[in-house]
Every structure is written in structure tokens, then in C-alpha cells.
N, C-alpha and C positions, 0 to 999 in steps of 0.2 A: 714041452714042459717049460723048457729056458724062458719061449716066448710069451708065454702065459704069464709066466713071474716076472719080466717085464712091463706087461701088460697092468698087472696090480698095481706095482708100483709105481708106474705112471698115472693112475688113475687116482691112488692116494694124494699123491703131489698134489694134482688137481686140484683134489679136492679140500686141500689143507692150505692152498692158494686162494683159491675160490673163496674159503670162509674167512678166512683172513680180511680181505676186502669187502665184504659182507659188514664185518664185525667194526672196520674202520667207518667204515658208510651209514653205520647204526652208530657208533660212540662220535661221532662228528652230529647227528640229527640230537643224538640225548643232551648231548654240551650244549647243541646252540637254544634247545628248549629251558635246559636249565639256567643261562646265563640271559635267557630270552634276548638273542642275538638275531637281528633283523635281517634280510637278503641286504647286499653288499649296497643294491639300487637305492635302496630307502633309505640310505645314510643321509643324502643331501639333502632331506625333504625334512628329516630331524633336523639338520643341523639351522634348516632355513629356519624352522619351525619357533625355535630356538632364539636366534637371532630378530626376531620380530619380536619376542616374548619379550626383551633385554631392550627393547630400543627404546627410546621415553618421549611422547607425543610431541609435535613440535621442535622435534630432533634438537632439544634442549643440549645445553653443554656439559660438559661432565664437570662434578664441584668445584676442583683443580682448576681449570682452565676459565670458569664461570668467573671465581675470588679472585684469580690473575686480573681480569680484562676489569672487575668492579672495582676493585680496591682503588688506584689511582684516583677513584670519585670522590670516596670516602675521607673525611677531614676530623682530627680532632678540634674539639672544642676549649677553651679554657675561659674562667671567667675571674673579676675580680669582683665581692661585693662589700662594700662600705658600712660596717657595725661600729655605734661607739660604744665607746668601754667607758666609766666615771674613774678619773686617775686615781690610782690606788692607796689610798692614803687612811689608816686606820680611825681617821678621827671622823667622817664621813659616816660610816655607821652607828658612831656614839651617839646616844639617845641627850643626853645632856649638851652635848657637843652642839646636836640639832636644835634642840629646844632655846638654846643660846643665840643661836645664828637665824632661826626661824628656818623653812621651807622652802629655801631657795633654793635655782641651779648651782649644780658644782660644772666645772670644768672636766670636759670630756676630752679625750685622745681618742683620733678615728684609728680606727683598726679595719684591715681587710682581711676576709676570706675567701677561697681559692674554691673554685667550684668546675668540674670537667664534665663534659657531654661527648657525644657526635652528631655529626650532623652530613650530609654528601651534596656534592655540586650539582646542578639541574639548569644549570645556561653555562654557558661556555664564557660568557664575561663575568662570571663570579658570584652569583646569586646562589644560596645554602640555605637548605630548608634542615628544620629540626626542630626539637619542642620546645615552646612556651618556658616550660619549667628549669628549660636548661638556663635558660638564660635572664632568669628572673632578675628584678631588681639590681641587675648587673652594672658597676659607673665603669669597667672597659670590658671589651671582646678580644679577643685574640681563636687565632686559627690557624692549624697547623698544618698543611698538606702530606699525604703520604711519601715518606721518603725524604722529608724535609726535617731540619733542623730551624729554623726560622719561623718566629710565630708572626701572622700577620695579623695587623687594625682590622678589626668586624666592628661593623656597624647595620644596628639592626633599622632592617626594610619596615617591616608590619610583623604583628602578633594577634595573635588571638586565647586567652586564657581560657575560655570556654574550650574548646576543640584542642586545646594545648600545642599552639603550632607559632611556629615561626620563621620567619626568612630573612636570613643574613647577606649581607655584600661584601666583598671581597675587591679589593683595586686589581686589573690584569685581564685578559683577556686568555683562549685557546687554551679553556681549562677541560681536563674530562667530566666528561656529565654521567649523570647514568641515565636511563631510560626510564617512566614511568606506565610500570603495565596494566593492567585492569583486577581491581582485587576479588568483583564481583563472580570473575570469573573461576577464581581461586577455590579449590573442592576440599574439605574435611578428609583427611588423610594424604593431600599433596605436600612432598617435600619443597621446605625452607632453608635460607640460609642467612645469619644475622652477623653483620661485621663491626664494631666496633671496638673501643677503648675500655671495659670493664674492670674495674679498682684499678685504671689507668695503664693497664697494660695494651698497649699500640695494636691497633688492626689483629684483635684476635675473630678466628671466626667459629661460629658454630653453628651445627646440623640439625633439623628436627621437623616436622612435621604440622602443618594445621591440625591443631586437636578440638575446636568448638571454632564458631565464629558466631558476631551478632552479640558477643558477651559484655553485660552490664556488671561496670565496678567503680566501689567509688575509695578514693585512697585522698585521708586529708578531708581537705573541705570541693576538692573538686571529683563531682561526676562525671566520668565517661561511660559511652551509649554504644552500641554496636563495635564493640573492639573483635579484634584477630585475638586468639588466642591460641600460643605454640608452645609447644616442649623443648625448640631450639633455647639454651641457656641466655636469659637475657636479665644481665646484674648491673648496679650502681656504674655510669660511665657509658652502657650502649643506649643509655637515652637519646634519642634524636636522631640515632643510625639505622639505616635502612634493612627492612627486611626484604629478601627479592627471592624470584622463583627462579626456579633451573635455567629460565632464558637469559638472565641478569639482569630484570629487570624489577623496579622499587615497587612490592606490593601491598607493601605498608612502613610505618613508621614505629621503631619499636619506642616503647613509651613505658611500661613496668612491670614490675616481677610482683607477684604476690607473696608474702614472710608467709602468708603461714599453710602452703603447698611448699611441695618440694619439684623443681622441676616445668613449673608453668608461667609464661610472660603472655604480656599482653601487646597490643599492636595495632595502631591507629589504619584503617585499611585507606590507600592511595585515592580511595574513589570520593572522599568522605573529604580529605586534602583537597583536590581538584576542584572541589565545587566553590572555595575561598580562594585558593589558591592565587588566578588573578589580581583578586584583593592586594593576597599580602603583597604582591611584589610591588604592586601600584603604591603602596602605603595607606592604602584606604582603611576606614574603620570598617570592622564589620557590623552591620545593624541587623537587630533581629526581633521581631516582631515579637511583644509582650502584653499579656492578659492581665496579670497584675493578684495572679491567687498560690499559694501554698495546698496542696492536695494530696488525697491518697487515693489508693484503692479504694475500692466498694468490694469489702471483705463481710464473711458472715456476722461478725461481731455488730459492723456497720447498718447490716441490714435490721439485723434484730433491734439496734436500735433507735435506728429511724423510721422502723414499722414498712419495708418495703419487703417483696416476695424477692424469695432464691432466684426468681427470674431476669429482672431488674440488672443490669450491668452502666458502669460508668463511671465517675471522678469522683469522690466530695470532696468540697472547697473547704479546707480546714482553718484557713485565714487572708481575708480581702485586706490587700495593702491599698492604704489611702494613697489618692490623688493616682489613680490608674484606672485603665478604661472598665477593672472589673468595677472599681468601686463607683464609676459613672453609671453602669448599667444597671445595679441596685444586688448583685449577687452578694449573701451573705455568707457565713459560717451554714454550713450543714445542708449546703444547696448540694445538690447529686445531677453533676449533667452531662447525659447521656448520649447526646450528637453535638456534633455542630458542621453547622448547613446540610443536613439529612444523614450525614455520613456517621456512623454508631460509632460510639465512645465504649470501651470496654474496660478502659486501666486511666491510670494518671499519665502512662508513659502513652499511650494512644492520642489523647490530650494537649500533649507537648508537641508530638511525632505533628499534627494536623496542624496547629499553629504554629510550625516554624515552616511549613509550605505555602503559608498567605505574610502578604506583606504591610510591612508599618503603611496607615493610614488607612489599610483593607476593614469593610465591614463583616462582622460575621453576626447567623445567627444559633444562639445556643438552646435547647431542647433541656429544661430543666425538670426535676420534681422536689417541690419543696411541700417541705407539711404532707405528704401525702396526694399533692395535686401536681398535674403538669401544667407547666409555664414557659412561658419562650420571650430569651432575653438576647438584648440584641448590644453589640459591643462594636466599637472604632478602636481597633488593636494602634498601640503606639510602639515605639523605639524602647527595646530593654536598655535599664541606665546603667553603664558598667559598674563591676563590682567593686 
């Protein structure tokens, strides 16, 4: 009997051991379901998995260490320009006063004003690219290096106000440059990064993204064509500082902010640079091929009423300026033309786009319809006369 009762509770043990372990073997399967916990192996294959996700094409630099290695490039701009003021003297606007004196000069005192950009190094012996507008009408230059207290003599190389660009000189040699990379390459949602002096505060930088590129704005009396357009902060001062991608290299040139968005600038793209670029350092003028018309779209208004079909695409000439090759070819007001040398005309900007790829003294010919008839007028593109 002893052994028997033994024997039970031996067997209970067992069995109260046995499910114990059962029960751990079960609540270890239900946690790792629940916390969807992977066999131990598969860990590395996440973690690679992971790290490839995070890694950024072209084993670009991280922001930090990118703005470390650019900044040294990057230079303030300062500018002085020469306003006069009529000395101030009340009797000057008395009407009586004039009438007595007649309409003659008075005596002016020059006055200057102080005007800031940036702009960054691109040779090593001192050559600085930056906008046109920075340095308008400027009688001196000065430039500041990063980390400097000393402003140096600039003296500008070449300009161009159309494309808004310009290239300055600097005395000295074994300067940092920055890189210039390719903008065409540059994708609608790749991260940017813009450095400059904005309401003059030194080498600030900021982050942000291509949001549109190819974008037409016009600010003032000057048009720009195919601009970058970013969300990185770009205000009063980062004019003429460079925009660069994660590699650090310049993939445009920032150039304006739009007043009345919040949050969007605009940016001259590096490839669009390069093609003058030569130029400006050489000093040469740029020349560019000019037709000599004022035009628009061929809009529905247009059609209606110069009696052409919805189908119909191409420019009208809204006004032939005397003594240019339009007005040698005989093109008037309300001409509509639709190719030139076979290739279809669609816009005004189409128009443009084709005759600034042929060169001063090139013939071309243009595929018109006037009055309802088609005609073909033939033009000797001359030199645009600066503005």
C-alpha cells in the first residue's frame, strides 16, 4: 500500500513538472507571436536590411560634416553704391524760389548705400561666382572670407544681367573652391542645402528639398527661365550663395524668395551657369542671338480673333521693333508663327527657347500665317543690344 502511495505521488510530480514546461514552451511561442519576435538568425538580415534603407546614394556626407568641408568656400559679399541726394536746403522746393532762379541744377552731395550678397570660390586663385544683381551698379566690391575679419578689393571679372550672374576676382592664391555638380541630374524631392549671409547674418545654413524645377518667374523687370525651386529658407543676403547637394557640391545658385508664398526660393541650376561661365571669367560679353519681336501665346482669345482653328499652335508677334532682322523680313503685328526651320512652335517661350540655340549672323526660316494664309519668312538673326 506504502508503495503504491509512492508511486502516485511520484507520478503527480511528474506530471505538475511536465506541464509546467509545456506551459513555459507555450507562453514563450505566444509572446514571441505577440511581440512578432523573429528567430534570433534573422536579426542580422533586419539589421543589414535596415542599414541599406539609411544609406544615401553616392555615399553622400552627412549635413554636418558636408557645411564643415563647404563653408571655407563660401564668402561674404559687401557692396558700396553711389546715390545722389540735392543738398537740403528748403528753398529748393519753393515754387517761387524756382520760378526766380529758373530750372536749373542744384548742387548734389553723393551719398552711398551698402548693399550684402554671397557668393563662393570656384579657382583656387580667387575667382567668385554670384549674381548679377548682387553687385549692380556697385563704385566698390569688398569680400569677406569665412572666419575672417578683413574685407578684401573685388573686382568684377564679367556679368551677365540676363541670366543674373557674375564673377568676381579676388588677389591670393590656395583658396578653397567648392565643386560644381550637375543640376540636370538633380530629382524633385532630393535633399538641399543653402549657406549664406541672410539680413547679414554670417554663414547661416539651411535644409530643404527640391520642390518643382524648370520654374518661370519674373521679379522687377527681370525674367528668369528654368529656375530650381526649394523649400530650403533662401532671404535677402543668400543671393549669389550656393546651393549644393549632399555630395558638396554647387547645384545651383540661389537667387530669390518669392513675398508672396511662405517658404519657397528660387535657384539658378549650375548647368545653365556652365554654358557662360567661360565667358564670364574670360571677360567676354555675352552675345545672343535676337529676332527683333514682342509676342505671346496663341491663346483662345487669340484664335477667335484672328480667325484661326483650336488646332493652330504658335507665337503672335505683338510688336516688330524697327531696324532688326524681324523688321527686315517684313513680319508685322498679328503674324502667328508656327515653326522655325520645320521644328513646331507652340508658345512664345518655344520661340525664344529655338532662337537662342542659333547664332548671331545665322539664317533662319519662319513658317507664318497671316490673314488666314500661310507664308514663310526668312530672317539674318543679329546680336541682342544690351539692355
Amino acid at each position: 500500500m506504502r508503495k503504491f502511495s509512492k508511486t502516485i505521488i511520484l507520478l503527480l510530480v511528474a506530471f505538475l513538472l511536465g506541464g509546467a514546461f509545456i506551459a513555459h514552451q507555450q507562453g514563450t511561442t505566444l509572446w514571441a507571436a505577440i511581440t512578432d519576435n523573429k528567430p534570433q538568425t534573422a536579426a542580422p538580415q533586419l539589421e543589414k536590411t535596415t542599414t541599406a534603407a539609411l544609406t544615401i546614394p553616392g555615399e553622400a556626407m552627412s549635413i554636418a560634416d558636408m557645411v564643415e568641408s563647404a563653408s571655407p568656400a563660401v564668402v561674404n559679399i559687401k557692396t558700396s553704391v553711389k546715390v545722389n541726394a540735392v543738398f537740403d536746403n528748403p528753398y529748393f522746393n519753393d515754387p517761387f524760389f524756382r520760378s526766380f532762379f529758373g530750372n536749373q541744377s542744384f548742387n548734389t552731395i553723393p551719398q552711398y548705400k551698402t548693399g550684402i550678397g554671397t557668393g563662393f570660390l570656384i579657382t583656387a586663385n580667387g575667382y567668385i561666382l554670384t549674381n548679377q544683381h548682387v553687385i549692380e551698379d556697385a563704385s566698390s566690391i569688398t569680400v569677406q572670407l569665412n572666419g575672417k575679419s578683413k574685407e578684401i578689393p573685388a573686382q568684377l571679372i564679367g556679368s551677365d544681367r540676363e541670366l543674373d550672374l557674375a564673377v568676381l576676382k579676388i588677389s591670393g592664391s590656395n583658396y578653397p573652391v567648392l565643386p560644381l555638380g550637375n543640376s540636370d541630374k538633380m530629382r524633385v524631392g532630393e535633399w538641399v542645402v543653402a549657406i549664406g549671409q541672410p539680413y547679414g547674418l554670417d554663414h547661416t545654413v539651411t535644409t530643404g528639398v527640391i520642390s518643382a524645377k524648370g520654374r518661370p518667374i519674373t521679379i522687377e523687370d527681370r525674367n528668369y527661365k528654368n529656375l530650381i525651386q526649394t523649400d530650403a529658407a533662401i532671404n535677402p543676403g543668400n543671393s549669389g550663395g550656393p546651393l549644393l547637394n549632399l555630395n558638396g557640391e554647387v547645384i545651383a545658385i540661389n537667387t530669390a524668395v518669392n513675398a508672396q508664398a511662405q517658404g519657397i526660393g528660387f535657384a539658378i541650376p549650375i548647368n545653365t551657369v556652365n554654358e557662360v561661365l567661360k565667358d564670364l571669367i574670360s571677360g567676354n560679353k555675352i552675345v545672343r542671338p535676337y529676332l527683333g519681336i514682342r509676342m505671346n501665346d496663341l491663346n483662345d482669345r487669340l484664335r477667335s480673333e484672328l480667325g484661326v482653328g483650336n488646332s493652330i499652335q504658335g507665337a503672335v508677334v505683338v510688336e516688330v521693333v524697327n531696324g532688326t532682322p524681324a523688321a527686315s523680313a517684313g513680319l508685322t503685328s498679328n503674324d502667328i508663327i508656327t515653326s522655325l526651320n520645320g521644328t513646331k512652335v507652340e508658345s512664345a517661350s518655344d520661340l525664344q527657347d529655338l532662337i537662342a540655340k542659333h547664332k548671331v549672323g545665322e539664317k533662319i526660316t519662319l513658317n507664318v500665317i497671316r490673314s488666314g494664309k500661310q507664308i514663310t519668312v526668312y530672317a539674318t538673326l543679329q546680336a541682342k543690344p544690351n539692355a
